[in-house]
TIKEVEX-151517 format. One line per field, with one value per residue (C-alpha): residue number from 1; residue in one letter; chain; x, y, z. Coordinates in nm, 2 decimals, decimal comma, padded with zeros to 4 digits, m for minus. Example, Ala and Ser with C-alpha at 12.3 -4.5 7.8 and 13.67 -1.06 7.14 Angstrom:
<pts>
seq = 1|2
type = a|s
mol = A|A
xx = 01,23|01,37
yy = m00,45|m00,11
zz = 00,78|00,71
</pts>
This chain:
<pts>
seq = 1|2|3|4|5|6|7|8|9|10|11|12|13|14|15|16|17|18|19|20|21|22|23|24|25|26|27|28|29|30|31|32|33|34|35|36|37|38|39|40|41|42|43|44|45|46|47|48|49|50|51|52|53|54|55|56|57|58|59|60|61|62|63|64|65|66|67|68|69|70|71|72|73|74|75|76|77|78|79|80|81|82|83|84|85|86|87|88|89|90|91|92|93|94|95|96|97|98|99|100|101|102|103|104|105|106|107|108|109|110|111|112|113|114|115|116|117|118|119|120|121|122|123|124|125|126|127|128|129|130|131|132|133|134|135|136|137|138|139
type = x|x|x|x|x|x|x|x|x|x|x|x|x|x|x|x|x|x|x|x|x|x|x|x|x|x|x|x|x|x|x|x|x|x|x|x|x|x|x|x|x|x|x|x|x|x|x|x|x|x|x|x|x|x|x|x|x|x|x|x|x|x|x|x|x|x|x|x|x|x|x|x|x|x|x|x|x|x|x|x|x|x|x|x|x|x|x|x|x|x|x|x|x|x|x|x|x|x|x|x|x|x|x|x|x|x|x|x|x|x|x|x|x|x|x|x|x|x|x|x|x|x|x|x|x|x|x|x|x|x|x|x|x|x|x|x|x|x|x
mol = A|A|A|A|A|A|A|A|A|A|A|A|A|A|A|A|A|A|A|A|A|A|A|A|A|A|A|A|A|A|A|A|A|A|A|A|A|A|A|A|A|A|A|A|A|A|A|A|A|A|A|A|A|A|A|A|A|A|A|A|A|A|A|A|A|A|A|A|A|A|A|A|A|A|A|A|A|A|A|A|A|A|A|A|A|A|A|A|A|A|A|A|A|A|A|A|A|A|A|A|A|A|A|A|A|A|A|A|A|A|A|A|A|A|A|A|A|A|A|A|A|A|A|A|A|A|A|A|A|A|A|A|A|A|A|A|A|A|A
xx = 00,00|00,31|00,41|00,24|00,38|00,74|00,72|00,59|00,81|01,13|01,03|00,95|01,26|01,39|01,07|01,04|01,38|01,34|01,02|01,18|01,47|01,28|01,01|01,33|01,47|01,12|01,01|01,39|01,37|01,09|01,22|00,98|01,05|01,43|01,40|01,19|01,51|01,27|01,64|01,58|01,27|01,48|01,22|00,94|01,04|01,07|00,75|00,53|00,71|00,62|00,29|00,08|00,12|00,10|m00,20|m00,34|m00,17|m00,37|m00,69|m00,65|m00,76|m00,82|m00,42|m00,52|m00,65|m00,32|m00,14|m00,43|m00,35|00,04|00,09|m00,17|m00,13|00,21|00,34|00,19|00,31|00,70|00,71|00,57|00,43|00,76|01,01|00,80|00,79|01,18|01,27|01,02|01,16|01,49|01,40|01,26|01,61|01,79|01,63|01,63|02,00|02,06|01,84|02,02|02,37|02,27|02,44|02,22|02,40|02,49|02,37|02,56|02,35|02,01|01,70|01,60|01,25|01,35|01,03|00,80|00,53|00,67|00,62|00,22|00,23|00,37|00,15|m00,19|m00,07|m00,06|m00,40|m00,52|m00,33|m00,47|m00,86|m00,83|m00,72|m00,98|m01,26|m01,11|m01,11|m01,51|m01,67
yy = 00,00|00,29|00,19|00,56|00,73|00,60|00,67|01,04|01,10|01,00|01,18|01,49|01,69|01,59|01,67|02,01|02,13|02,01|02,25|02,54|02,52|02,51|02,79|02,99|02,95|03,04|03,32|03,47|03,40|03,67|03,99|04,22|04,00|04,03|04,43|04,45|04,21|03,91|03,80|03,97|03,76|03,40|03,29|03,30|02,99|02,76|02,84|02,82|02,45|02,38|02,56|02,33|01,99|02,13|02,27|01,95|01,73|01,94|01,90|01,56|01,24|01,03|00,86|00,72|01,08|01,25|00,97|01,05|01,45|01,42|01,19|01,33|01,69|01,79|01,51|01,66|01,99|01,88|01,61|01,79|02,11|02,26|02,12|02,20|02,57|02,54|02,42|02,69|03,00|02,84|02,84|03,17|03,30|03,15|03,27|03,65|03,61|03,51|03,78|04,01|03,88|03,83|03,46|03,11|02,84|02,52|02,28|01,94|01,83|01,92|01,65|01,48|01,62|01,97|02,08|02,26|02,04|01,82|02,06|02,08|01,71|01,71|01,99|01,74|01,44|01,59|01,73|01,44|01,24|01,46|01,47|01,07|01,11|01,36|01,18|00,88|01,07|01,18|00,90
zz = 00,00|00,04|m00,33|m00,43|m00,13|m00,18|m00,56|m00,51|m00,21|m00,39|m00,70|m00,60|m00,52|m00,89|m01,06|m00,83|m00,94|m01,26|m01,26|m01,13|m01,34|m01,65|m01,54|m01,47|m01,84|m01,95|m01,77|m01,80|m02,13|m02,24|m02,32|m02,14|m01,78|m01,86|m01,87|m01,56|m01,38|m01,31|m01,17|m00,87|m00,76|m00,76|m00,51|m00,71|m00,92|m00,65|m00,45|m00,82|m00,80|m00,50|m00,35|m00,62|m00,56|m00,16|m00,21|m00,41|m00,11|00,14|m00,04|m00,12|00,09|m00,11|m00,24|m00,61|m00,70|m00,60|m00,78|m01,09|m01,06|m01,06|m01,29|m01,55|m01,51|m01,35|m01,53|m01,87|m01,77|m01,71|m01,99|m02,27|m02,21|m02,09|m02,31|m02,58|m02,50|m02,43|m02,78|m02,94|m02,78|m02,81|m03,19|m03,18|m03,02|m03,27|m03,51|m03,39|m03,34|m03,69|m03,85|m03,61|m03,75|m04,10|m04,10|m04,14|m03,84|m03,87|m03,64|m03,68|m03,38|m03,51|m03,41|m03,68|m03,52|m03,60|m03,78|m03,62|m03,68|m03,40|m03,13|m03,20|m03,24|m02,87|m02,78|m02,92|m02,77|m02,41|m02,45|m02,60|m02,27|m02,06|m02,22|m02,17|m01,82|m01,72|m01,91|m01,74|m01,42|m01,46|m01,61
</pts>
């Protein structure tokens, strides 16, 4: 019966700075945060990991819904929702910064995935994962 606990327990502190790390790079990432120094506020990105799945453990009692909610939605979220979003402004840079140069760069290490027809692929799959699961969750 302390399978779920032990799993969520353990997993946690990865997937919670995971979280942060990657809300950092976003956030940081837009121009109009950068010029208002979003830098200064490092705190914020730990407690928008964190006060969530607290706030869902607090209202919870029942185990197999909290083990439903974090693996469905957070785990949506921090799977494909976020790396997604980290390759397209990562693209988007890239792009600026080449315009801005004038110079095309050559990326020996470039995904076969590179199109961007993959990222709304990713972005449809975890809606589709997380319609399922909801529907799941309801019916």
């Amino acid at each position: 019966e302390l399978f779920p606990v032990f799993t969520l327990s353990t997993n946690f502190p990865i997937i919670g700075i995971t979280l942060r790390n990657n809300l950092e790079s976003i956030i940081t990432s837009i121009p109009w945060c950068r010029s208002r120094g979003i830098q200064k506020y490092r705190a914020i990105f730990p407690l928008l990991a964190i006060i969530p799945p607290a706030l869902v453990a607090l209202i919870t009692e029942n185990l197999g819904v909290l083990v439903t909610i974090t693996g469905a939605y957070a785990g949506a979220g921090i799977q494909y929702l976020i790396p997604a979003g980290l390759v397209w402004t990562a693209r988007a840079r890239l792009r600026s910064l080449e315009q801005r140069a004038d110079l095309t760069i050559a990326n020996p290490h470039r995904s076969p995935f590179h199109h961007r027809g993959f990222i709304v692929f990713i972005l449809a799959w975890s809606g589709l994962a997380v319609g399922l699961v909801t529907a799941n969750f309801i019916i």
